[in-house]
GUNUMAR-275013 format. One record per residue: residue number from 1; residue in one letter; x, y, z of N, C-alpha, C in turn. Coordinates in Angstrom, 2 decimals. Example, Ala and Ser with C-alpha at 12.3 -4.5 7.8 and 13.67 -1.06 7.14 Angstrom:
<sites>
1|A|13.19|-5.69|7.80|12.30|-4.50|7.80|13.20|-3.30|7.80
2|S|12.85|-2.25|7.08|13.67|-1.06|7.14|12.90|0.03|7.87
</sites>
This chain:
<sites>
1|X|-59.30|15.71|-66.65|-58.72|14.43|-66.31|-57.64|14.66|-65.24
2|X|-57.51|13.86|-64.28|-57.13|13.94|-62.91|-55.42|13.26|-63.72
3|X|-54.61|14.13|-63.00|-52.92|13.63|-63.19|-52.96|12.89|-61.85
4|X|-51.64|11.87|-62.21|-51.36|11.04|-60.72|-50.07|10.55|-61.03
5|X|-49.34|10.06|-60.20|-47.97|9.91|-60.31|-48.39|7.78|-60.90
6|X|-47.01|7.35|-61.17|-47.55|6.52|-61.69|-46.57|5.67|-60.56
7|X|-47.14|4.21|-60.66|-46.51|3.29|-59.50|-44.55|3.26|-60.18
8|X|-44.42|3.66|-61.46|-42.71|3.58|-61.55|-42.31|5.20|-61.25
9|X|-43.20|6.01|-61.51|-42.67|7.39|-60.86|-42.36|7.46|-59.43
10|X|-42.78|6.50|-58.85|-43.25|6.69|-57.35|-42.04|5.67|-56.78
11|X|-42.14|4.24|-57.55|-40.68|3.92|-57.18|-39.71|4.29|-57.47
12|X|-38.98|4.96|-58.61|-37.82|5.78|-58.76|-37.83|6.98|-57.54
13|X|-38.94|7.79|-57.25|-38.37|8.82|-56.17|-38.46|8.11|-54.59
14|X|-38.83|6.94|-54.47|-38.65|5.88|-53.29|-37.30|5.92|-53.44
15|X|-36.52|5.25|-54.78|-35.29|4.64|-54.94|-34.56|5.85|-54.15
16|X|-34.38|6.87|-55.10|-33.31|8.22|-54.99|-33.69|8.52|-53.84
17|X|-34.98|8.79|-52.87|-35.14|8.98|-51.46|-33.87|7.91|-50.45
18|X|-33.77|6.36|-50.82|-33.37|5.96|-50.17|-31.62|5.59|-50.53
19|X|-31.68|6.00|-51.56|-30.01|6.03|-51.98|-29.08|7.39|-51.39
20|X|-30.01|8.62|-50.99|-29.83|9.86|-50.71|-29.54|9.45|-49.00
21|X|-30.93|8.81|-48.20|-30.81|8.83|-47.14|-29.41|7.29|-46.56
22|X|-28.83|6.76|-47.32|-27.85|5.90|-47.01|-26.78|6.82|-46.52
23|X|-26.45|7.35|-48.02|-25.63|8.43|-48.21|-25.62|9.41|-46.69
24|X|-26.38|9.98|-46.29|-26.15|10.54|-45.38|-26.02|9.29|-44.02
25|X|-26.88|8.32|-43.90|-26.65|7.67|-42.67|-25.51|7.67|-42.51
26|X|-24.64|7.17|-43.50|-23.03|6.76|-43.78|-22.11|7.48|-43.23
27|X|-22.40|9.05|-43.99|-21.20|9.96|-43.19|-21.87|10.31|-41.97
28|X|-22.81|10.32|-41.82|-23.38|10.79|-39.75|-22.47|9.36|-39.10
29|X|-22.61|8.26|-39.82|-21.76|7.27|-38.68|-20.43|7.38|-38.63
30|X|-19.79|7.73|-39.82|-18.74|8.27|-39.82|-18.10|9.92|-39.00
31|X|-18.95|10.37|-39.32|-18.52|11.58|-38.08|-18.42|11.21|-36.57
32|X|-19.65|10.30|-36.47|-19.71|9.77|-35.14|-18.50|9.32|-34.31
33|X|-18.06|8.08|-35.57|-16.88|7.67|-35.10|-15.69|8.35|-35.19
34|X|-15.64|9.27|-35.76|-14.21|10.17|-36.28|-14.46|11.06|-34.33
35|X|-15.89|11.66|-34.33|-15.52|12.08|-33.02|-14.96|11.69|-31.70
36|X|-15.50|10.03|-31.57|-15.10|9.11|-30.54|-13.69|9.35|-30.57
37|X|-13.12|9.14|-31.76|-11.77|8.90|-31.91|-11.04|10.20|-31.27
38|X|-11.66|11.29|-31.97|-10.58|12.27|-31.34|-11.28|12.25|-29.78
39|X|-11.66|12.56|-29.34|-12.37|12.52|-27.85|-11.35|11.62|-27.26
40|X|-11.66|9.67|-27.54|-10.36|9.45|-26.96|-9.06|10.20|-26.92
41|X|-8.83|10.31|-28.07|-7.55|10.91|-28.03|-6.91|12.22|-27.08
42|X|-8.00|13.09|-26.99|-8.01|14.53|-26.09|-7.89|13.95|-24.60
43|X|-8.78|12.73|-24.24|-9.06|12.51|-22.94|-7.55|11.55|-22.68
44|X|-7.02|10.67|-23.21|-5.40|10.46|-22.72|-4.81|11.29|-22.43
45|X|-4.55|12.25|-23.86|-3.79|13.64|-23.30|-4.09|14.23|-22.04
46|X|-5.19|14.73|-21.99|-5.83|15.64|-21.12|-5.15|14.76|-19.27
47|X|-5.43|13.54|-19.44|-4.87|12.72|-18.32|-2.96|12.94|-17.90
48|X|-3.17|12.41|-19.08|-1.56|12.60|-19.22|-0.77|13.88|-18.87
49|X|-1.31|14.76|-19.08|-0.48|15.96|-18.98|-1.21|16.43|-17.43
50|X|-1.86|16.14|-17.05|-2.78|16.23|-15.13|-1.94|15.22|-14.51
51|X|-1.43|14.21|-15.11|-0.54|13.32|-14.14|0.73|14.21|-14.13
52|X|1.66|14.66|-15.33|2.53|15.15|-15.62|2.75|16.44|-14.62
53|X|1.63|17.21|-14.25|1.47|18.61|-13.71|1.36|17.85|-12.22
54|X|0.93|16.78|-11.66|0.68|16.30|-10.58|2.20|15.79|-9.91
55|X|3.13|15.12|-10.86|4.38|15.01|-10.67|4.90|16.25|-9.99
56|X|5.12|17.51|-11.13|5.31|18.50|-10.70|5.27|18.93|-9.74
57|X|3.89|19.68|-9.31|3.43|20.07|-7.82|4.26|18.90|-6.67
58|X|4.12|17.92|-6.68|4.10|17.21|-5.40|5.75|15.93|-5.58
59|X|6.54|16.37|-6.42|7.31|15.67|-6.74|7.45|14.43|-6.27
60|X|5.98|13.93|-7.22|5.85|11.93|-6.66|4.76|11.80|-7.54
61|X|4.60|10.80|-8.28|3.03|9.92|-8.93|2.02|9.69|-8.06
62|X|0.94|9.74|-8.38|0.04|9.36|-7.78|0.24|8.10|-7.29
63|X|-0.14|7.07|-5.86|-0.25|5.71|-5.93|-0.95|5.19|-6.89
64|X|-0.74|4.06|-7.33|0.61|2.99|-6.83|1.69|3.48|-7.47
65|X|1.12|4.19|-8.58|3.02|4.31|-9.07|3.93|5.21|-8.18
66|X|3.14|6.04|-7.15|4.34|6.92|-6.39|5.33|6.17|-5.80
67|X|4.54|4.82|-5.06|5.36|4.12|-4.70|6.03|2.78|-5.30
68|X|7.00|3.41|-6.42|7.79|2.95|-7.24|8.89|1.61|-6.48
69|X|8.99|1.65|-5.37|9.45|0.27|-5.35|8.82|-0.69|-4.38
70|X|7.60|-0.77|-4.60|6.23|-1.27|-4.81|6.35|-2.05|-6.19
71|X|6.31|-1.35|-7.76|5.99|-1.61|-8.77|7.55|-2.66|-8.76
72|X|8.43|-2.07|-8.52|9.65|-3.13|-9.29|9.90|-4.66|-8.41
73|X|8.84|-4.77|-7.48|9.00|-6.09|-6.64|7.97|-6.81|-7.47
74|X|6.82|-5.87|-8.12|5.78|-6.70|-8.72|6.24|-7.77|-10.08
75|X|5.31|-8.79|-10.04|6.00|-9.52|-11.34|5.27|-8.68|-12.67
76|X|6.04|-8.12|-13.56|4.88|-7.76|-14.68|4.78|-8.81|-15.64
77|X|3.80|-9.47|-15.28|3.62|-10.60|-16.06|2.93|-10.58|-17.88
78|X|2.29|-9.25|-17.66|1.93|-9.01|-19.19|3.33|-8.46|-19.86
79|X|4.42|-8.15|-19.74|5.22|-8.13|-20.15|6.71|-9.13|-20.31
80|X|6.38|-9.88|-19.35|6.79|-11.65|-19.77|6.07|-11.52|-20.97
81|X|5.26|-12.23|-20.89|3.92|-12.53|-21.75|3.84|-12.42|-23.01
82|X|3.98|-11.13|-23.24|4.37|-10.55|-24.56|5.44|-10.28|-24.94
83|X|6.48|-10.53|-23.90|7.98|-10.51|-24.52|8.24|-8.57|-24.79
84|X|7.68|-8.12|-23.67|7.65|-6.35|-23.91|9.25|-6.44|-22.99
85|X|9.09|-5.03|-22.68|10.12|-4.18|-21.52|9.45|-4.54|-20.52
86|X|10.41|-5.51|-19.94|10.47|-6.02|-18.18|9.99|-4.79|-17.32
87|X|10.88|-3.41|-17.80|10.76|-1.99|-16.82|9.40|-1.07|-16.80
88|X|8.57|-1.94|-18.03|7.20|-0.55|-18.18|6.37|-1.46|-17.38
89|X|5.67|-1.07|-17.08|4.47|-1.93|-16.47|2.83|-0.92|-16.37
90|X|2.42|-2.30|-16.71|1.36|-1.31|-17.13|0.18|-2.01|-16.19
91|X|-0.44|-0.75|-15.88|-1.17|-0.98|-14.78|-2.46|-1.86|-14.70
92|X|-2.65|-2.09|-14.17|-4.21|-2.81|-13.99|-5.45|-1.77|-13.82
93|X|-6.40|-2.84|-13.71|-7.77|-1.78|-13.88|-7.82|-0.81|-12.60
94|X|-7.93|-1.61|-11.45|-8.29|-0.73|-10.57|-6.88|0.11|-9.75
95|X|-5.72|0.05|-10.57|-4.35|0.88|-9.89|-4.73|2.08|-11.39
96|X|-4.73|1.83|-12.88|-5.61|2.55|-13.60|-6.80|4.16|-12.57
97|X|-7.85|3.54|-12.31|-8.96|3.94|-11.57|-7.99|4.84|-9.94
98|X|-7.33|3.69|-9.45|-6.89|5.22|-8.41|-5.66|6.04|-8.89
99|X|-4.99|5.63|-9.58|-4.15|6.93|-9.95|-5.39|8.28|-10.71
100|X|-5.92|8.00|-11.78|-6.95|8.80|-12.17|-7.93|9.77|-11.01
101|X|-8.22|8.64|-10.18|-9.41|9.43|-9.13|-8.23|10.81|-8.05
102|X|-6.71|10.37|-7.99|-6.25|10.92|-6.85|-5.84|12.46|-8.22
103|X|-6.06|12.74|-9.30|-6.10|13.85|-10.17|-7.18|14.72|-10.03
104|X|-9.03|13.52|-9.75|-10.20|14.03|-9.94|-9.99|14.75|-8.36
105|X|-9.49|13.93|-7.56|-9.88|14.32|-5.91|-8.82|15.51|-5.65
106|X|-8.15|15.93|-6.62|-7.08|17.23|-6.24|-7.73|18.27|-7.18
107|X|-8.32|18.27|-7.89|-9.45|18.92|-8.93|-10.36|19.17|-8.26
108|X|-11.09|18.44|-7.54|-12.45|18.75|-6.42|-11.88|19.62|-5.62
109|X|-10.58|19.64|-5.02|-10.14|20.27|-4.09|-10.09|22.03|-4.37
110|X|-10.24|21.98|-5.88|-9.59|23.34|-6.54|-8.09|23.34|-6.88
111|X|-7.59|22.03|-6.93|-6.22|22.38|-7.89|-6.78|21.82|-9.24
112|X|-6.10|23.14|-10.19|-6.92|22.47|-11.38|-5.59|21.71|-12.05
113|X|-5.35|20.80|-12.09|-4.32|19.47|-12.65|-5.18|19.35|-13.98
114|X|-6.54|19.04|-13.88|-6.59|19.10|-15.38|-8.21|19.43|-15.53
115|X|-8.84|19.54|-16.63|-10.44|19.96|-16.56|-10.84|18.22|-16.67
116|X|-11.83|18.28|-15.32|-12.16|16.75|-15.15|-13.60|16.90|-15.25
117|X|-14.28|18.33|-16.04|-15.92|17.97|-16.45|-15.83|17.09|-17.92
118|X|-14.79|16.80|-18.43|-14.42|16.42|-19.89|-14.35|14.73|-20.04
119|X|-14.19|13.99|-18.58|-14.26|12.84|-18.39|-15.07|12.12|-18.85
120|X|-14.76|10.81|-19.04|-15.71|9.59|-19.41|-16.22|8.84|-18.68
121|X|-17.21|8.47|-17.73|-16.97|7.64|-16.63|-17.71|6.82|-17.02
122|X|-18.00|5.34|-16.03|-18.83|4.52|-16.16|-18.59|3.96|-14.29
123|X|-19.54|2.68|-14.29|-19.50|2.14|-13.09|-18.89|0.67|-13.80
124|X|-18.79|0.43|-15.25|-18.14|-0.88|-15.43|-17.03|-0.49|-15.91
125|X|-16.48|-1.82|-15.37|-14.99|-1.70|-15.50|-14.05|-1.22|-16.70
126|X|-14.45|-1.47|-18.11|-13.81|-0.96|-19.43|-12.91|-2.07|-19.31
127|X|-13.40|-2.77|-19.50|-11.93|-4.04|-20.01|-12.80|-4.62|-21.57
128|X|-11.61|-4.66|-21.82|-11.85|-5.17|-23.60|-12.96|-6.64|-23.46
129|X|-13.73|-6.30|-24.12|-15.10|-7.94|-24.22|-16.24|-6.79|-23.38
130|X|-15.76|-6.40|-22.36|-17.16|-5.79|-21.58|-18.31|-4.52|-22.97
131|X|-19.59|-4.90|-22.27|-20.56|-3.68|-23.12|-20.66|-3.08|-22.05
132|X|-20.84|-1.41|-21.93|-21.36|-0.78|-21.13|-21.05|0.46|-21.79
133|X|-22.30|1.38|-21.53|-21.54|2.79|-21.91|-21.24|3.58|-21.19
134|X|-20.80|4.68|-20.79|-20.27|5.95|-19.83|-20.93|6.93|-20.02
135|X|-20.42|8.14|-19.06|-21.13|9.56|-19.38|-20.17|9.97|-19.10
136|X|-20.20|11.47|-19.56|-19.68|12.56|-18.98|-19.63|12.72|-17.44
137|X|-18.62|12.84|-16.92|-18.18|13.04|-15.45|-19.14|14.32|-15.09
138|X|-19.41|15.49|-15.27|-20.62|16.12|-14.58|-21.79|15.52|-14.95
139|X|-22.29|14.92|-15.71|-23.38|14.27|-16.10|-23.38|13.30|-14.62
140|X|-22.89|12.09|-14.82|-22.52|11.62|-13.78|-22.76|11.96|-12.01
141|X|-21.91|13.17|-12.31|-22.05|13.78|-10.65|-23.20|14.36|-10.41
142|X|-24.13|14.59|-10.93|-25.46|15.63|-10.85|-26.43|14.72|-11.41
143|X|-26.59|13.61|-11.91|-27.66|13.24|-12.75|-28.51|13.78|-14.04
144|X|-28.50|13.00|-15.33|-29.28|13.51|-16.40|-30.77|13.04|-16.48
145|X|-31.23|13.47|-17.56|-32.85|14.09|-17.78|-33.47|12.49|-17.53
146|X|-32.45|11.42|-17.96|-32.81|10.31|-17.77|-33.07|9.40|-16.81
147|X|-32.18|9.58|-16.09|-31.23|9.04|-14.87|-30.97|10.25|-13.67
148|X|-31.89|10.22|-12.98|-31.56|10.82|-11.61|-30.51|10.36|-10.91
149|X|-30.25|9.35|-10.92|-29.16|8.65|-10.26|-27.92|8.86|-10.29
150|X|-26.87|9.85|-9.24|-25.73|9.91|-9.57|-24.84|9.38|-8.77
151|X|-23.64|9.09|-9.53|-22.55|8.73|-9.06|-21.52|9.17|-8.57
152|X|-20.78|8.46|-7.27|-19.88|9.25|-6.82|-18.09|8.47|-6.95
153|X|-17.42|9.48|-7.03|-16.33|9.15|-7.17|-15.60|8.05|-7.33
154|X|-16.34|7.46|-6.03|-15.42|5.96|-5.50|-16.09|4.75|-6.11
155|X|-17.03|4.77|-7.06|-17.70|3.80|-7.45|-17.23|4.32|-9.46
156|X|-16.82|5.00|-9.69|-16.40|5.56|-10.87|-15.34|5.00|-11.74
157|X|-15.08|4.54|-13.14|-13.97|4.13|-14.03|-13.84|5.44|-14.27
158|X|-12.49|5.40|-14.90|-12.51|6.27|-15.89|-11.56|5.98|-17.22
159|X|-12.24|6.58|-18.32|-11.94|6.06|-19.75|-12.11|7.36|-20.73
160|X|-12.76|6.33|-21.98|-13.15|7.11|-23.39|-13.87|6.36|-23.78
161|X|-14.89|6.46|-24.99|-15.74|5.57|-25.87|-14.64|5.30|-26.55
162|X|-14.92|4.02|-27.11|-13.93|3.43|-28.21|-15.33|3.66|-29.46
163|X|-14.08|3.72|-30.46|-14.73|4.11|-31.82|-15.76|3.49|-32.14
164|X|-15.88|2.68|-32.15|-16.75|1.79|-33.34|-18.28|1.52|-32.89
165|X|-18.35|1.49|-31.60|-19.77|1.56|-30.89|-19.94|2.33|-29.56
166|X|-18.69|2.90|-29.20|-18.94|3.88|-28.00|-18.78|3.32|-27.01
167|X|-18.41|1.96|-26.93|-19.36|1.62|-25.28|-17.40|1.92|-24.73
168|X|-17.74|2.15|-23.22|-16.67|2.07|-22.29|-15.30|1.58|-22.55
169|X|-14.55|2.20|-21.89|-13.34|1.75|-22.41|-12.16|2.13|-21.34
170|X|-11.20|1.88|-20.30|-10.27|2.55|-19.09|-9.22|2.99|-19.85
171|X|-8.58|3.84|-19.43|-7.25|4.18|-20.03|-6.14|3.03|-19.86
172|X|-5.27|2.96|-20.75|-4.17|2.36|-20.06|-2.71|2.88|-20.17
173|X|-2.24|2.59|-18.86|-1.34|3.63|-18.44|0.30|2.97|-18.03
174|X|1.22|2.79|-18.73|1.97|2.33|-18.92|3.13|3.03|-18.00
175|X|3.89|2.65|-17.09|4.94|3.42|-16.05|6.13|2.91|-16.38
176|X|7.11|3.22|-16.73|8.71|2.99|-17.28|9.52|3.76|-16.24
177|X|10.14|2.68|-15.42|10.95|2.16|-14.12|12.07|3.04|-14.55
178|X|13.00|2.68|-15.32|14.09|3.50|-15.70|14.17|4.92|-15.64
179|X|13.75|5.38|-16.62|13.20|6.66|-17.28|12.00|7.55|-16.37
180|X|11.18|6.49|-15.38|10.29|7.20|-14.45|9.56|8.44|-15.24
181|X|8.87|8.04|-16.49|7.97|8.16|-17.34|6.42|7.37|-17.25
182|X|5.57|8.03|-17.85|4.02|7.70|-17.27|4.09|7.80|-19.11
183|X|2.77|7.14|-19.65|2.24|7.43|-20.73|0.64|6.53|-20.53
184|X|-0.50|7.89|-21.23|-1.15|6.95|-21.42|-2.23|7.05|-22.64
185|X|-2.49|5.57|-22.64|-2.92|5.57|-24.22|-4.65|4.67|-24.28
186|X|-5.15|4.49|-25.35|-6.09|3.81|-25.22|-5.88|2.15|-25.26
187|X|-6.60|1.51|-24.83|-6.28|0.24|-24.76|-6.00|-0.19|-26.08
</sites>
């Protein structure tokens, strides 16, 4: 007489198959996002301390903020706005994008200010509401297995994935007038 599993044997190891495979979906999305997170986090730093070393060398910020009284004629209106410090001002997308690129374009040169194969780039802008995702900055410059198509510098954001779905995201980079301090953080 022939053995066979029976239709409740067969749904109980369905069940535990799919209570097992949750279980793992769960923490893989969770690692996922725990990595985004630190990644952002490395790639501010990593900026931050290439602006910091860029000060150094050339005792001046990159534009626009080098030219600091430039910034204090500007109105900072997001800081009306929010009732912040009149003196920080925080940059916009595309003063964001060239302070960043004049780090990548002294890096191309062979000053190493900071390791810029570690970048996030995209061609959309990273403003909060936008979808788009990024690559890796050599990915980018050379083209992947997918995408022959590469990009160059001047058409480039630069950011981090934000946690929760990855897509694009610009740094934002806050300049304090007084103190002539840079910080930058994720949006």
């Amino acid at each position: 007489m022939k053995k066979a599993f029976t239709i409740i044997e067969l749904a109980v190891v369905i069940a535990i198959l799919g209570i097992l495979l949750g279980i793992v979906s769960t923490a893989a999305a969770s690692s996922i996002r725990q990595a985004r997170i630190r990644k952002a986090e490395a790639l501010c730093i990593c900026v931050q301390q290439g602006l910091a070393t860029y000060y150094a060398q050339k005792d001046k910020w990159p534009d626009p903020i080098g030219d600091a009284d430039n910034l204090g004629t500007r109105s900072n209106q997001e800081g009306v706005d929010n009732h912040a410090d009149y003196n920080k001002y925080i940059l916009t997308g595309p003063e964001v994008r060239s302070v960043v690129k004049a780090l990548v374009d002294e890096a191309k040169k062979g000053n190493p200010l900071m390791d810029i194969s570690g970048l996030y780039v995209s061609r959309n802008t990273g403003e909060p509401g936008q979808k788009g995702y990024g690559l890796d900055f050599m990915e980018a410059i050379h083209g992947t297995r997918k995408s022959s198509r590469k990009m160059s510098t001047s058409e480039m954001y630069f950011g981090y994935p934000e946690a929760d779905h990855g897509w694009f995201r610009r740094f934002k980079i806050v300049y304090s007038l007084p103190t002539d301090e840079i910080k930058v953080t994720q949006q």
